[in-house]
N, C-alpha and C positions, 0 to 999 in steps of 0.2 A: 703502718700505724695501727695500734690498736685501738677496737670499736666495743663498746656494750653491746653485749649477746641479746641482752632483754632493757625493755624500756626501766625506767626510775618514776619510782610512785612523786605526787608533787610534794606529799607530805614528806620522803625524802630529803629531796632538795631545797623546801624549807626549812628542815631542822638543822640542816648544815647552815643555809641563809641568816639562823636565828641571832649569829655574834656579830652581822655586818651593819654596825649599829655605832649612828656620830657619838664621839665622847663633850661633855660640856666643855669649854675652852676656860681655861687654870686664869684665874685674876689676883693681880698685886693689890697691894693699897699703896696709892702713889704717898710718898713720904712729904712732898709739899702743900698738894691738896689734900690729902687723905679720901681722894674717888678711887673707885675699882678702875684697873688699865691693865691690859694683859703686858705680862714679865718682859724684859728686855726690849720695850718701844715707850716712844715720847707718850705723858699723858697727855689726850685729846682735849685736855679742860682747863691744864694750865700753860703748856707747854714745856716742861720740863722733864731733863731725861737726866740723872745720874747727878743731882745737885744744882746745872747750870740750864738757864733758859734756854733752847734750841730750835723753839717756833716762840710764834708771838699769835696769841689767841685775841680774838675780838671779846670783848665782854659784853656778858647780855646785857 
């Protein structure tokens, strides 16, 4: 198996490191409430996924 002959500076392996970086997660606007919910799951606020109620939310 091959080995590095010579060690790697940190600033190296940093600058490879630099792309490992979280993306923001994509939000829908729910069509019943109009809240933000991420695409293809029930809104958390009203309970509705794809036109038809699928949970039942407690209201504040």
């Amino acid at each position: 198996m091959p080995l590095p002959k010579r060690r790697h500076s940190k600033a190296r392996g940093r600058k490879r490191r630099t792309h490992w970086k979280l993306a923001t997660p994509s939000l829908a606007v729910c069509p019943q409430c109009r809240e933000a919910k991420m695409p293809h799951r029930i809104c958390p606020h009203c309970g509705y996924y794809h036109g038809r109620e699928v949970l039942t939310v407690e209201g504040a």
